[in-house]
PDB file of N, CA, C and O in Angstrom:
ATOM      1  N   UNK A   1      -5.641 -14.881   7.980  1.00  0.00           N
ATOM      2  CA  UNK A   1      -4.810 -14.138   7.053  1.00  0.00           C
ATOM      3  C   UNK A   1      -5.610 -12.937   6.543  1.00  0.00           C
ATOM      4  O   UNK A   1      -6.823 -13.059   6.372  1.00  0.00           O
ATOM      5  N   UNK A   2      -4.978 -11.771   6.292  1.00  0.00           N
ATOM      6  CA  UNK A   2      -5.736 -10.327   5.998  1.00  0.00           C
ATOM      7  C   UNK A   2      -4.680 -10.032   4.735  1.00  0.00           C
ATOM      8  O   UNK A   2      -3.587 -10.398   4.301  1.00  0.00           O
ATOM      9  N   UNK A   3      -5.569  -9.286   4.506  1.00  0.00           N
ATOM     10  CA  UNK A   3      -4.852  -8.674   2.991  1.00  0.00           C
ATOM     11  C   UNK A   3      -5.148  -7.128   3.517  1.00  0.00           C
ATOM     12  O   UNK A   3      -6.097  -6.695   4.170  1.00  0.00           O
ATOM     13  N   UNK A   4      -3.713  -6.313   2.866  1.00  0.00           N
ATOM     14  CA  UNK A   4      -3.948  -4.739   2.500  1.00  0.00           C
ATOM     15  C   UNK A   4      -4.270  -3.873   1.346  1.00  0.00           C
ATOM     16  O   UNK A   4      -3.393  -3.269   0.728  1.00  0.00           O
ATOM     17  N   UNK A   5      -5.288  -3.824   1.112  1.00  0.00           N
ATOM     18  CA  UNK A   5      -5.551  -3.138  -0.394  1.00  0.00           C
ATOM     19  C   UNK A   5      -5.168  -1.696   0.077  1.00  0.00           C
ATOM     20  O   UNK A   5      -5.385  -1.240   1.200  1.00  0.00           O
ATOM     21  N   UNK A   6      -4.173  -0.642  -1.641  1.00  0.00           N
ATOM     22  CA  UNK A   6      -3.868   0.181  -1.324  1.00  0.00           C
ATOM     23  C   UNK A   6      -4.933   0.958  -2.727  1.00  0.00           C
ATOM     24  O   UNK A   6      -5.213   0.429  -3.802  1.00  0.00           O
ATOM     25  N   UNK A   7      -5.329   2.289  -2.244  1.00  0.00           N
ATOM     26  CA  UNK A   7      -5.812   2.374  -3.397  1.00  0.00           C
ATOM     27  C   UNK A   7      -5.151   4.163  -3.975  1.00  0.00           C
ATOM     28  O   UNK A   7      -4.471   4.878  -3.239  1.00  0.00           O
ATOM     29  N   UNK A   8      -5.428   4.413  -4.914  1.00  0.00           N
ATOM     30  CA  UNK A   8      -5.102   5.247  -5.987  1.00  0.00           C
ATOM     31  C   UNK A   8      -5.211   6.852  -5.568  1.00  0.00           C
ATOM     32  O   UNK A   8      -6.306   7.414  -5.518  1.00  0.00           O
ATOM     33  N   UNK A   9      -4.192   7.404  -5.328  1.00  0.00           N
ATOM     34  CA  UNK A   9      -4.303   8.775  -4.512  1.00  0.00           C
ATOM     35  C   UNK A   9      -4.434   9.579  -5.886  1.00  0.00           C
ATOM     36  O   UNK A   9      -4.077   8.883  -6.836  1.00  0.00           O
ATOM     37  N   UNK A  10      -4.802  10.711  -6.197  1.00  0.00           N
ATOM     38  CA  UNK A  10      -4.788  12.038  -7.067  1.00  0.00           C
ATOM     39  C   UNK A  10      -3.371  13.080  -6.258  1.00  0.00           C
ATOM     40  O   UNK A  10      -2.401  13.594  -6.816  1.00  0.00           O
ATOM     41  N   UNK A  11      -3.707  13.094  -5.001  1.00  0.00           N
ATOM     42  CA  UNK A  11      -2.935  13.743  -4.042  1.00  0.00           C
ATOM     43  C   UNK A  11      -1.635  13.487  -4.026  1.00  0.00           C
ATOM     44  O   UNK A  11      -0.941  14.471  -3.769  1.00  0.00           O
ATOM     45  N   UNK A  12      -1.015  12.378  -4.236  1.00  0.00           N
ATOM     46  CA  UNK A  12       0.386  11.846  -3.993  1.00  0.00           C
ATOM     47  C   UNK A  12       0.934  11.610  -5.482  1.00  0.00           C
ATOM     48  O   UNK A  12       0.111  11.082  -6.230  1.00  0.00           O
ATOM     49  N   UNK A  13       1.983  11.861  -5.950  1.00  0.00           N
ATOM     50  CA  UNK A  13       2.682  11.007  -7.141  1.00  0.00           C
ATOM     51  C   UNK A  13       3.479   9.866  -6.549  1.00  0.00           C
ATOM     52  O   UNK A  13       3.936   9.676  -5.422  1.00  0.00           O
ATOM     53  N   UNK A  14       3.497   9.190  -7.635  1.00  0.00           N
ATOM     54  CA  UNK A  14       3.605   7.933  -8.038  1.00  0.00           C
ATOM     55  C   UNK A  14       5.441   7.493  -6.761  1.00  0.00           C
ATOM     56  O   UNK A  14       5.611   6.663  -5.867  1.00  0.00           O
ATOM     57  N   UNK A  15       6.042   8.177  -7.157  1.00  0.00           N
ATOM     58  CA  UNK A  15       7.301   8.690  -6.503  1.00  0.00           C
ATOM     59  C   UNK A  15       6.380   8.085  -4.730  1.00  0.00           C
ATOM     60  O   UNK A  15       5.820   6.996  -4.605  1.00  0.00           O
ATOM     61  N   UNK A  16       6.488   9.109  -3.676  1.00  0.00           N
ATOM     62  CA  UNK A  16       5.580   9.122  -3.105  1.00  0.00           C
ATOM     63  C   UNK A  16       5.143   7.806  -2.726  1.00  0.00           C
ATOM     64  O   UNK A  16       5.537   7.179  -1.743  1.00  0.00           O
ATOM     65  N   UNK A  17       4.367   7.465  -3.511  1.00  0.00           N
ATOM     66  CA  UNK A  17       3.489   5.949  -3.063  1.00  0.00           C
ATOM     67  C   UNK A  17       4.590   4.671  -3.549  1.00  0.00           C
ATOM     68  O   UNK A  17       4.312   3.571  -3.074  1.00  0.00           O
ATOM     69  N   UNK A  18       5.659   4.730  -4.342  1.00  0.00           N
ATOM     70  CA  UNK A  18       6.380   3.874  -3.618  1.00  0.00           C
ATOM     71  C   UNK A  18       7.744   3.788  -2.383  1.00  0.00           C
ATOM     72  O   UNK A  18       8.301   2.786  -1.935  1.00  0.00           O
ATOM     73  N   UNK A  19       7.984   5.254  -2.079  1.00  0.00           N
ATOM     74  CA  UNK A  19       8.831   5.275  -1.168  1.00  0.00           C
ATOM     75  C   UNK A  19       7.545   4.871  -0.137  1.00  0.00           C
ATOM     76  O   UNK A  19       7.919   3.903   0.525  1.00  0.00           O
ATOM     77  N   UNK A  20       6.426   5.188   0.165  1.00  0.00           N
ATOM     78  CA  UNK A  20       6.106   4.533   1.458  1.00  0.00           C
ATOM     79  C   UNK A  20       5.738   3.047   1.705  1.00  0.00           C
ATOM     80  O   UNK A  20       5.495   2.566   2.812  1.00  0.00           O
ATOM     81  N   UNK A  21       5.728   2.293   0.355  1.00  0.00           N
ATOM     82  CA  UNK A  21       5.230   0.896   0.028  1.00  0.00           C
ATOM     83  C   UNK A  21       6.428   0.680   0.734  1.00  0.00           C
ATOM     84  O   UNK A  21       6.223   0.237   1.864  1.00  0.00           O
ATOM     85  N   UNK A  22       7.813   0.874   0.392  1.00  0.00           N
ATOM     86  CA  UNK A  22       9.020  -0.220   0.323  1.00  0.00           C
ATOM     87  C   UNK A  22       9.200   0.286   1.851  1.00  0.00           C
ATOM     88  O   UNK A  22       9.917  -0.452   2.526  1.00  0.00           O
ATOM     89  N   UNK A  23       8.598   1.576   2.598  1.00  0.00           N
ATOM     90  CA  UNK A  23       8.944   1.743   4.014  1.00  0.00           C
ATOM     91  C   UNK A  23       7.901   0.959   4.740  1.00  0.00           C
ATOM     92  O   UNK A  23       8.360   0.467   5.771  1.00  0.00           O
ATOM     93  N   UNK A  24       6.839   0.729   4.560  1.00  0.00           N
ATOM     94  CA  UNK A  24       5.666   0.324   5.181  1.00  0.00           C
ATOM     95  C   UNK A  24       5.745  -1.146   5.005  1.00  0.00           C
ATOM     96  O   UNK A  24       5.384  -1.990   5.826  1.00  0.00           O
ATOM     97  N   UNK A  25       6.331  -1.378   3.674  1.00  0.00           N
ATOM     98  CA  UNK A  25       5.160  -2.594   3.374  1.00  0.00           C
ATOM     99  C   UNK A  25       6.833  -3.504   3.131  1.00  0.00           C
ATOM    100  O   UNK A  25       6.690  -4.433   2.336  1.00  0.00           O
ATOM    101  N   UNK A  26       8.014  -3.393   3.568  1.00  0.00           N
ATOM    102  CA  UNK A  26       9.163  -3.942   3.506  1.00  0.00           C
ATOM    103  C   UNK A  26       9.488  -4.018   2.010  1.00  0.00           C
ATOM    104  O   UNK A  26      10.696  -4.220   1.893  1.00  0.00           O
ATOM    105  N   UNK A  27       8.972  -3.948   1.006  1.00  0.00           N
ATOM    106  CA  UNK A  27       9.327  -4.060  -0.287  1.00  0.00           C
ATOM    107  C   UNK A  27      10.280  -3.772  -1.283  1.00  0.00           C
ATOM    108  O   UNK A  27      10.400  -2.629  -1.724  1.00  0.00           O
ATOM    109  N   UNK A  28      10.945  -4.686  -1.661  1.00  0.00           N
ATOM    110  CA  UNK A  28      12.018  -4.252  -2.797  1.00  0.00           C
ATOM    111  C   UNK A  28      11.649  -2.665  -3.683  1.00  0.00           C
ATOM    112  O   UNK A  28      10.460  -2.350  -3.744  1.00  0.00           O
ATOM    113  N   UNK A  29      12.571  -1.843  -4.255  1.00  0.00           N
ATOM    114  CA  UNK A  29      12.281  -0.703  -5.063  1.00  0.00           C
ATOM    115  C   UNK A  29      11.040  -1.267  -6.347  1.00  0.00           C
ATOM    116  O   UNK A  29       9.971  -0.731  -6.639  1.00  0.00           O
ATOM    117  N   UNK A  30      11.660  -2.496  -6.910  1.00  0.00           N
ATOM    118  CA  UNK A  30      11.208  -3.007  -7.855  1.00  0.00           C
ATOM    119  C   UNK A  30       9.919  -3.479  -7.734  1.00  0.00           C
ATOM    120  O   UNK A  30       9.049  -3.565  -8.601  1.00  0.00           O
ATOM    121  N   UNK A  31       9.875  -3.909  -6.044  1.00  0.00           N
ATOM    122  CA  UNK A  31       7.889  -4.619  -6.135  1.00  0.00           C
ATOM    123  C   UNK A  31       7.371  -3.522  -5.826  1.00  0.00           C
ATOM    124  O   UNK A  31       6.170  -3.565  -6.093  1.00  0.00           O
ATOM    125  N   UNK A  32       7.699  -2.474  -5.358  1.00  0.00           N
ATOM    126  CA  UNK A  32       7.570  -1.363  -4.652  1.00  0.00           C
ATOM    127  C   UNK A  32       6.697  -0.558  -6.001  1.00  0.00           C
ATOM    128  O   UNK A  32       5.582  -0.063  -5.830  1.00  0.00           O
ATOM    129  N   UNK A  33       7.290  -0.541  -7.088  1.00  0.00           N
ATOM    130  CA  UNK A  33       7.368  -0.057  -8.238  1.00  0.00           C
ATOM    131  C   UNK A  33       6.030  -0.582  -8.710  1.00  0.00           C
ATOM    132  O   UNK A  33       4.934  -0.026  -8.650  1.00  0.00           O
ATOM    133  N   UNK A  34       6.367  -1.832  -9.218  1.00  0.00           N
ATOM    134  CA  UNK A  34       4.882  -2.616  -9.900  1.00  0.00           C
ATOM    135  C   UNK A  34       3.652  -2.608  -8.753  1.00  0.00           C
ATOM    136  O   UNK A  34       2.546  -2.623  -9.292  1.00  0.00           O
ATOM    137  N   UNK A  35       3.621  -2.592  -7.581  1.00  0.00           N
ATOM    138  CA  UNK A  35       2.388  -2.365  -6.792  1.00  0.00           C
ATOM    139  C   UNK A  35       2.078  -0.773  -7.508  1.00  0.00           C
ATOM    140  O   UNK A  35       1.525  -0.926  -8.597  1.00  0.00           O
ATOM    141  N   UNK A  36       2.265   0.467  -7.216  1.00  0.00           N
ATOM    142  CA  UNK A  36       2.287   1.439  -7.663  1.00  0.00           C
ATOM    143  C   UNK A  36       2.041   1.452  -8.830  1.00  0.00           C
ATOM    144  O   UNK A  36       1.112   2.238  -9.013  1.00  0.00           O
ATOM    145  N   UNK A  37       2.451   0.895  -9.964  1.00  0.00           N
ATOM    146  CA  UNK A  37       2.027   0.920 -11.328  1.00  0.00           C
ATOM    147  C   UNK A  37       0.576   0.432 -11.265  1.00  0.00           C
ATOM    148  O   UNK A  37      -0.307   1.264 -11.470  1.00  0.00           O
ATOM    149  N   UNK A  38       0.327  -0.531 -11.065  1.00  0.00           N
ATOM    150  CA  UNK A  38      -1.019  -1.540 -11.019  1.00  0.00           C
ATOM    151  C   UNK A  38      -2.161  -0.572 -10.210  1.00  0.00           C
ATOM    152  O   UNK A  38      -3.245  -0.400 -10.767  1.00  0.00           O
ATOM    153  N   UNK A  39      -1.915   0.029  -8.951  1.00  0.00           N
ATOM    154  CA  UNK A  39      -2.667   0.927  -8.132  1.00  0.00           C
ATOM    155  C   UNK A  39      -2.714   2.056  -9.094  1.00  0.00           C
ATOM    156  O   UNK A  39      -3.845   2.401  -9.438  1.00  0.00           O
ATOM    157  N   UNK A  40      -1.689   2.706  -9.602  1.00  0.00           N
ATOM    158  CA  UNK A  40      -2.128   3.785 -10.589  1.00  0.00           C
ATOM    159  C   UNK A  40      -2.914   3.195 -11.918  1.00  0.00           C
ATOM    160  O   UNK A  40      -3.528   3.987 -12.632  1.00  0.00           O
ATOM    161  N   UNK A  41      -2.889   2.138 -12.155  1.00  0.00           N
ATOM    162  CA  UNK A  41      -4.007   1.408 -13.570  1.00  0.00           C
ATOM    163  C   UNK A  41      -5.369   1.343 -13.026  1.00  0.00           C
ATOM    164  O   UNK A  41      -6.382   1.943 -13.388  1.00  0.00           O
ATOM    165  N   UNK A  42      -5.172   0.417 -12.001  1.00  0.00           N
ATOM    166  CA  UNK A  42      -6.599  -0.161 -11.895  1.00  0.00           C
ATOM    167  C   UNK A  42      -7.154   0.417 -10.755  1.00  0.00           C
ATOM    168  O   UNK A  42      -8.099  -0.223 -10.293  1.00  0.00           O
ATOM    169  N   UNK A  43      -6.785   1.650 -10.041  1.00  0.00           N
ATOM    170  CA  UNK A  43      -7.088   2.335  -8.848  1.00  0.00           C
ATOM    171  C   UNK A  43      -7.184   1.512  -7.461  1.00  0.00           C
ATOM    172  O   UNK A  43      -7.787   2.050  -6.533  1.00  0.00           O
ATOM    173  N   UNK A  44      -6.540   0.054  -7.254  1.00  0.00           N
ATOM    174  CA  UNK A  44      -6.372  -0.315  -6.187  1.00  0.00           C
ATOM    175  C   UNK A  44      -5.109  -1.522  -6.192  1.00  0.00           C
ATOM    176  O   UNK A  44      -4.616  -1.735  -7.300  1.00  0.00           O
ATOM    177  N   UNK A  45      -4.553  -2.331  -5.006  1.00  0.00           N
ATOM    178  CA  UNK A  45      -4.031  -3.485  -5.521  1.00  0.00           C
ATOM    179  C   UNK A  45      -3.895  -3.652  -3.835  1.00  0.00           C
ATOM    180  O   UNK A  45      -3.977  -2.785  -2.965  1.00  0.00           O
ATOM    181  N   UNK A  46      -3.670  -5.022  -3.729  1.00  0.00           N
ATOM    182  CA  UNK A  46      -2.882  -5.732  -2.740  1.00  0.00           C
ATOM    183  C   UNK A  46      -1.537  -5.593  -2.296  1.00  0.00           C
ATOM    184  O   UNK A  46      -0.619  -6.234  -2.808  1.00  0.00           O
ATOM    185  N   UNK A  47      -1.369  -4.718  -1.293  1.00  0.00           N
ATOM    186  CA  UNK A  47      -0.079  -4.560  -1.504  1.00  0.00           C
ATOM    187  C   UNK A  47       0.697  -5.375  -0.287  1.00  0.00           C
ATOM    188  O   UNK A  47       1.883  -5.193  -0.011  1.00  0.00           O
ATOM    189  N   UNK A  48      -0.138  -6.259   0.356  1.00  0.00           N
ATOM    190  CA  UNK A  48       0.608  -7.134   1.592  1.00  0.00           C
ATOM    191  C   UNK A  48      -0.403  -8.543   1.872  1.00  0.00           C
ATOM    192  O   UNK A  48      -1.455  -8.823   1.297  1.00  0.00           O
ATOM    193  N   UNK A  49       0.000  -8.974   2.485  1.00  0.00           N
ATOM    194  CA  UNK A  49      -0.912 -10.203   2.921  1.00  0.00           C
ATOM    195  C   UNK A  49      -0.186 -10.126   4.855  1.00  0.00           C
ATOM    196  O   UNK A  49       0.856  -9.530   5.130  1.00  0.00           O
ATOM    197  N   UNK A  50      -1.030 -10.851   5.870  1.00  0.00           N
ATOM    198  CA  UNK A  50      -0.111 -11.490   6.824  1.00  0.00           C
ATOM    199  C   UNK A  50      -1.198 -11.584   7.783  1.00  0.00           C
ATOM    200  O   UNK A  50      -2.382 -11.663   7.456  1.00  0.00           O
ATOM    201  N   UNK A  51      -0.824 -11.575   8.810  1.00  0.00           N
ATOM    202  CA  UNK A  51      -1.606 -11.703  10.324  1.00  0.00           C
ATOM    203  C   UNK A  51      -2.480 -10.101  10.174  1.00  0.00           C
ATOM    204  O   UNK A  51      -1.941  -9.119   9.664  1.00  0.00           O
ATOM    205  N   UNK A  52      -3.896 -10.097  10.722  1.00  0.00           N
ATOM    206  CA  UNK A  52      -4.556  -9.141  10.856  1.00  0.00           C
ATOM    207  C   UNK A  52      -3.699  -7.973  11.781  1.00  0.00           C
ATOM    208  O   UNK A  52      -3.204  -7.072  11.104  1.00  0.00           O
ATOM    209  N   UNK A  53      -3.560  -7.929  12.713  1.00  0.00           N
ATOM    210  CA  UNK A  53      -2.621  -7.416  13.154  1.00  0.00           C
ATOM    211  C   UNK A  53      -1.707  -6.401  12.893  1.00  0.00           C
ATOM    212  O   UNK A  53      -1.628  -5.198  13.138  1.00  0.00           O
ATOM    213  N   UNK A  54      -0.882  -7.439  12.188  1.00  0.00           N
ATOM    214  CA  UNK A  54       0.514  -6.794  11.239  1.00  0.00           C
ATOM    215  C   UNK A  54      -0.354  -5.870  10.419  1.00  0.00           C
ATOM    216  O   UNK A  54      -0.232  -4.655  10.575  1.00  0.00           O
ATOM    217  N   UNK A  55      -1.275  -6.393   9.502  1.00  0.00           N
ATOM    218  CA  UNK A  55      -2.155  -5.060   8.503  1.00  0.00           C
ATOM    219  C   UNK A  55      -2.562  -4.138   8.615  1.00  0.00           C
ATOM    220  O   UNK A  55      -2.523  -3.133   7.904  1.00  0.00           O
ATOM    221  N   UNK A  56      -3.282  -4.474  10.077  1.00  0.00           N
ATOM    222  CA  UNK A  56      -3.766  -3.360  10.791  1.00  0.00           C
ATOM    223  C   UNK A  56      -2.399  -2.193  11.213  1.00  0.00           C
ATOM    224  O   UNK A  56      -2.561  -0.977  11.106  1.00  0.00           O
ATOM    225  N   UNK A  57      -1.376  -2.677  11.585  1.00  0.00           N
ATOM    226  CA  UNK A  57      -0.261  -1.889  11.986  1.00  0.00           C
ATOM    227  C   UNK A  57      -0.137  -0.843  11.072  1.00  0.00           C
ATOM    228  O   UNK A  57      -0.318   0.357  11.281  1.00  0.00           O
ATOM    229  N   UNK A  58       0.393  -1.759   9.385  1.00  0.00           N
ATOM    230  CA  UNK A  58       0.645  -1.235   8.209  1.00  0.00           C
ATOM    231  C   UNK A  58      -0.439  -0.145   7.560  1.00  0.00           C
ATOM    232  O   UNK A  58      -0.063   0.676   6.725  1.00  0.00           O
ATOM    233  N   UNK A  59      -2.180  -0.234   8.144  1.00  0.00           N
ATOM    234  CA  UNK A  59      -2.899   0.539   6.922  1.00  0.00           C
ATOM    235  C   UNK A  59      -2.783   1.655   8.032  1.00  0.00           C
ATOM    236  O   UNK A  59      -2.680   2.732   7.446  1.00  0.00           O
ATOM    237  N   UNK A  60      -2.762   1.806   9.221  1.00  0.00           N
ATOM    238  CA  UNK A  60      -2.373   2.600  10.086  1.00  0.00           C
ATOM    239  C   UNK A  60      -1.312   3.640   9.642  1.00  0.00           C
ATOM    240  O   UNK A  60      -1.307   4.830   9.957  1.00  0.00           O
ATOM    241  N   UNK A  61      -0.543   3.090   8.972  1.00  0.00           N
ATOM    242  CA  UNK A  61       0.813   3.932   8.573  1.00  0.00           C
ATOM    243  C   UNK A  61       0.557   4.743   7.718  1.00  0.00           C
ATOM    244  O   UNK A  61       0.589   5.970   7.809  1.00  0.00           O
ATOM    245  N   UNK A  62       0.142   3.741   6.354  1.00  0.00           N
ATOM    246  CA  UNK A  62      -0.265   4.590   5.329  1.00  0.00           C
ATOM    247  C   UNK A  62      -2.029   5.508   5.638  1.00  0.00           C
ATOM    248  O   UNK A  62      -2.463   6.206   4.722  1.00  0.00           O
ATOM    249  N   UNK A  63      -2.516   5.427   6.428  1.00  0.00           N
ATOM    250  CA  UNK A  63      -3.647   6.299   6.749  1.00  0.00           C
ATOM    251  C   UNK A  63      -3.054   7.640   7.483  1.00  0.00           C
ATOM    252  O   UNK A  63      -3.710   8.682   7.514  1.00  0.00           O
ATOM    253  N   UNK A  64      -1.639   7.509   8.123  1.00  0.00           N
ATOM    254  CA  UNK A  64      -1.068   8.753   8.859  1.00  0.00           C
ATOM    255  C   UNK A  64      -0.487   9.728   7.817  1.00  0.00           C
ATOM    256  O   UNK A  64      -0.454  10.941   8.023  1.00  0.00           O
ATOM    257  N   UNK A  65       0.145   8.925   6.253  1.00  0.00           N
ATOM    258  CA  UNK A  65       0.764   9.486   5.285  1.00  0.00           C
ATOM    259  C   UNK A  65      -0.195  10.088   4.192  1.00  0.00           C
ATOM    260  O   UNK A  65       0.314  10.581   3.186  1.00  0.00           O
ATOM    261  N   UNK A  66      -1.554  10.068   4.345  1.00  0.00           N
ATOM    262  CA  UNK A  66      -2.903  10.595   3.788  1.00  0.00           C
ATOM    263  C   UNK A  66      -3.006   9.150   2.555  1.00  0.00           C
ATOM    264  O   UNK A  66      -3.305   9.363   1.380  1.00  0.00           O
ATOM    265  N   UNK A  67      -2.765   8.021   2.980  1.00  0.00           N
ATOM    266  CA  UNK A  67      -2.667   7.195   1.768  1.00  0.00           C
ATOM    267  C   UNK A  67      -4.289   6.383   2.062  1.00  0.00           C
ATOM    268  O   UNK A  67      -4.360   5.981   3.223  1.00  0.00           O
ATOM    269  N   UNK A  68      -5.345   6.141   1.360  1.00  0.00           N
ATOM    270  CA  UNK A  68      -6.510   5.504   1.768  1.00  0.00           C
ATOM    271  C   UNK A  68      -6.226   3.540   1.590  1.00  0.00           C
ATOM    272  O   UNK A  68      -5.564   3.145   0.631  1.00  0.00           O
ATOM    273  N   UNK A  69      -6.705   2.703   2.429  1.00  0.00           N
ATOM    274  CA  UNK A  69      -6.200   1.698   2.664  1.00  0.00           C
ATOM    275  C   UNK A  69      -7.577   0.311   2.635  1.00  0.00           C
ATOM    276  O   UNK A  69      -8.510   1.103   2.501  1.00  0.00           O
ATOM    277  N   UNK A  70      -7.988  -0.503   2.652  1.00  0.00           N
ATOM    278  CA  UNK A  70      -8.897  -0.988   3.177  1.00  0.00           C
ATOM    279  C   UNK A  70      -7.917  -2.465   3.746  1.00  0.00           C
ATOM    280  O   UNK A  70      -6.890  -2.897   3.222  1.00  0.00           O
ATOM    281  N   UNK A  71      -8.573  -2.957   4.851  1.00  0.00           N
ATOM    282  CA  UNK A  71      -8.432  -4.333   5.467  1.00  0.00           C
ATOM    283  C   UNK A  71      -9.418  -5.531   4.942  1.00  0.00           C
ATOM    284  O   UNK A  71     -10.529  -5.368   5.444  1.00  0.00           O
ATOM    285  N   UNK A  72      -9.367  -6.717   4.067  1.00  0.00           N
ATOM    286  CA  UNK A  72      -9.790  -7.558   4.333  1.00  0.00           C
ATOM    287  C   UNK A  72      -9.351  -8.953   4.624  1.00  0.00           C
ATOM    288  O   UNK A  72      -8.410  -9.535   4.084  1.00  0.00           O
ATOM    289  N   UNK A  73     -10.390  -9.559   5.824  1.00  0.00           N
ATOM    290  CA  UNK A  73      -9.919 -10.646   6.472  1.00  0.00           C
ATOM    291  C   UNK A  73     -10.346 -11.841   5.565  1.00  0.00           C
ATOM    292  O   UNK A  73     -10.059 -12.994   5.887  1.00  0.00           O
TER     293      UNK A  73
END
């Protein structure tokens, strides 16, 4: 199991980082929302769990959208 940490852009508003959560990361508007809140507090959060794989797919995405990402297994 891998986790996706998303972390805290200057570059992007808030807007922004959750339209690509709920595209990337399948997420309701609403979890979409509180990941984004929490990443804008504490400059990072978890924004997925699943197969390495799948994460790898996902930080891929957000690394194409200038979003910085880390993988841990």
């Amino acid at each position: 199991m891998a986790e996706l940490i998303l972390y805290r852009s200057n570059d992007y508003d808030m807007t922004y980082v959750v339209a690509c959560i709920i595209k990337f990361c399948e997420h309701t508007p609403e979890q979409a929302e509180q990941c984004a809140m929490i990443i804008n507090s504490k400059g990072q959060y978890t924004v997925k769990h699943g197969d390495f794989y799948d994460i790898e797919e996902i930080a891929y995405l957000f690394e194409n959208v200038g979003l910085v990402t880390k993988i841990i297994e």
